[in-house]
N, C-alpha and C positions, 0 to 999 in steps of 0.2 A: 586118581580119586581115592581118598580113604575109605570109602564104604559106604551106607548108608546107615540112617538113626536107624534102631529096632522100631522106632515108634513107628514108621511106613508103615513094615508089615502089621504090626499089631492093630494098626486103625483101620486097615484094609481086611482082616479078620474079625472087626469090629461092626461092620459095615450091615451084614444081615440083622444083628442086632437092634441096632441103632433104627432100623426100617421099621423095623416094629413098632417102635418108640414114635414113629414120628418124626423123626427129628430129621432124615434125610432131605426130605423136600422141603425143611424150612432151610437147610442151608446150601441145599442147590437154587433154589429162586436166589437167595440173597445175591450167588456168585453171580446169576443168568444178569439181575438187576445192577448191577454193579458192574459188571462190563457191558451192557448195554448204555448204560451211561455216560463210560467214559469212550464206549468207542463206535457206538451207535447202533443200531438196531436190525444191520445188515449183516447176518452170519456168514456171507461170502466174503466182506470186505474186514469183518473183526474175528481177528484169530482168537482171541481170549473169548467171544460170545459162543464160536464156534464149539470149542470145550465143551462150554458149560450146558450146553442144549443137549450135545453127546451124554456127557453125565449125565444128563435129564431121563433122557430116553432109555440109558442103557438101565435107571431105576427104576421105568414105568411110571413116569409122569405126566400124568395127561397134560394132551397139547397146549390145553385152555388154560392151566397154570403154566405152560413155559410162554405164552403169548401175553398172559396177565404180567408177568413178570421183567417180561421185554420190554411192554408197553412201559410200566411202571419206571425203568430204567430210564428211557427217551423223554419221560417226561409228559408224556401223550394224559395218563390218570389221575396226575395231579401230584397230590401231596408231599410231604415235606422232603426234602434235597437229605438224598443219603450217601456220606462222604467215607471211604478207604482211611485207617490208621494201619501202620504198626508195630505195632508193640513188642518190645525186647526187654527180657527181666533174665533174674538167674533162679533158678531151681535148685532140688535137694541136692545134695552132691556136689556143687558146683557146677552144675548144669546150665549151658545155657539154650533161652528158649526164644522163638520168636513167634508173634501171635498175628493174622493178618484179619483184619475184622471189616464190616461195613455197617455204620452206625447214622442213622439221624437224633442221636446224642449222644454225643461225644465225653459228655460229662456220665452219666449215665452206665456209659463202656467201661468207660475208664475205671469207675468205682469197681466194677463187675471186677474188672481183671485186678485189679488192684489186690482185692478181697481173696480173688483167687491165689494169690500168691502169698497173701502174709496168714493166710491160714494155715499154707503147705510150710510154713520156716523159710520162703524162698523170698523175693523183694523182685518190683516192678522197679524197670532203670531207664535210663536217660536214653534217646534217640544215640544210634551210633555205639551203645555199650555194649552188646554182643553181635549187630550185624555182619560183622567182618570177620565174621567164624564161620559164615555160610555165603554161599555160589547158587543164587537163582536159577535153576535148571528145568528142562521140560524132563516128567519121570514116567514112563512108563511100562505097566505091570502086566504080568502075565501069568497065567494061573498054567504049572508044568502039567496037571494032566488034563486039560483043554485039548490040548495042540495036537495036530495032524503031523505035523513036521518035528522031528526028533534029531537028537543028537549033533552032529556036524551040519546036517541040512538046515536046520533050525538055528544054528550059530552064521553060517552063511548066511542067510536071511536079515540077521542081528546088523552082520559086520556090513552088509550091502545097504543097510538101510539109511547109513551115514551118522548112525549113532557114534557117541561116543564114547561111551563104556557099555557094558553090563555085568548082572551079578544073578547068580542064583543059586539055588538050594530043590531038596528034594520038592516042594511045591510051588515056590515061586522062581520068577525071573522077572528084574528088574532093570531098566532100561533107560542109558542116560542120554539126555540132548542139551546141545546149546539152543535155548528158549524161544528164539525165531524159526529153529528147523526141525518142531516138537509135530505139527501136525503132518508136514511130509515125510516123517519119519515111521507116523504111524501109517500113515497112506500107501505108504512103501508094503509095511509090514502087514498090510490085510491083504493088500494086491497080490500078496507074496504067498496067502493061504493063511496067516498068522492070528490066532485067536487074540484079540487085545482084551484085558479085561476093565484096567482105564489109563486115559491119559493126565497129566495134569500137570500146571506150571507148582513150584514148589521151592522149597529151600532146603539144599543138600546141605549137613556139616561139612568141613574141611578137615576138623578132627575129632576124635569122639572121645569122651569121659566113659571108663570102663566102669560099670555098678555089678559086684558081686558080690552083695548081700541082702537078703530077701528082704530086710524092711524098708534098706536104704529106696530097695527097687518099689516097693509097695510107695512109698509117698508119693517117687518120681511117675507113675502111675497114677496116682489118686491126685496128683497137679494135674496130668497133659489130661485125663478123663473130666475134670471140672471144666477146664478151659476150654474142652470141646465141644463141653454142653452148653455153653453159654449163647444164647438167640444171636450173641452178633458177633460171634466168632465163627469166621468161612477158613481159616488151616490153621494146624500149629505145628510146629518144625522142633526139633530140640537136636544137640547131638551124645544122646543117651546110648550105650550098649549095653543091653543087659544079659548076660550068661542065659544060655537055653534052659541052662539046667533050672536055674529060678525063674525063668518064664514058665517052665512046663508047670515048678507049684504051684505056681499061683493063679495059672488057666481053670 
């Protein structure tokens, strides 16, 4: 595997942020609702529900909104039928980006993102124009000073849990799976002692566009932070690396 987008990390730094704002439990319900729908309402028998309840809880989301949102999924509270796109366009740079949304309008979405992109100089593209630059993977993260388990015992741990890769740095560690063996892997890795901080299904690049220079990295930024915020955008993936050293200015 070539690596991972900067964007992981930086949306996962992002994260306390964003709580503040609000905006986290409008798009964990969405994910909760959107695999309750497609895979039913049984967190035992749906992997993807099972997640997103996890994310629920590990934000402090009362029960009442992860049950409102289950139900809503199933279809138990009625109203209108909300359908999965998405969306692949290209970014500053050359970048490419892919948007995973869950919308009951689709027309609506579409305009959102649309806007989001010819604002940035970037263009929204045709199904199939950048998905085959990314590999569907389970990814999950780990914050380095959590952990009880260090060094070699802590990679043993990694290596035993049947993952596929990892990666990390002075604060994170990142952790790759093939997408069916995402929740045993973590099940492994708690059993094991291992602080998880989240799990999630995801789109890895295959190859990454280097940006090393601050404005180029400013827009590519100021695209994937619009698209985040948009009510009916639940991920957005790209495969951007941007230099530490222009990360650190611009933190």
């Amino acid at each position: 595997m070539s690596g991972h987008s900067k964007w992981a990390s930086i949306k996962h730094k992002k994260g306390a942020a964003d709580a503040k704002k609000g905006k986290v439990f409008t798009k964990i319900a969405a994910n909760i609702y959107s695999a309750a729908r497609q895979g039913g309402g049984d967190a035992d028998k749906n992997f993807r529900l099972r997640l997103a309840i996890d994310q629920a809880k590990a934000a402090n989301m009362p029960s009442a909104n992860i049950d409102r949102a289950i139900k809503k999924g199933t279809g138990e509270l009625g109203g209108a039928a909300v359908e999965e796109i998405l969306y692949e366009g290209y970014g500053p740079s050359g970048t490419a980006i892919l948007i995973e949304a869950a919308t009951d309008n689709r027309n609506r979405t579409s305009g959102e993102v649309r806007t989001a992109f010819t604002k940035s100089g970037g263009s929204l593209g045709e199904s199939g124009s950048v998905g085959y630059l990314f590999e569907k993977k389970g990814q999950v993260q780990l914050a380095a000073s959590k952990q009880e388990l260090k060094g070699e015992d802590l990679e043993l741990a990694i290596i035993d849990s049947g993952a596929e890769d990892f990666e990390e740095n002075d604060e994170e560690i990142l952790i790759y799976t093939k997408p069916n063996e995402l929740m045993q892997v973590v099940k492994y890795l708690k059993d094991s002692g291992v602080k998880v901080d989240s799990a999630e299904l995801t789109y890895i690049p295959k190859t990454e566009v280097n940006i090393d220079d601050k404005e180029k990295a400013k827009k590519v930024l100021n695209l994937m932070d619009t698209l985040e915020d948009l009510d009916d955008v639940l991920n957005v993936s790209s495969n951007f690396n941007i230099d530490e050293s222009i990360l650190n200015e611009l933190s």
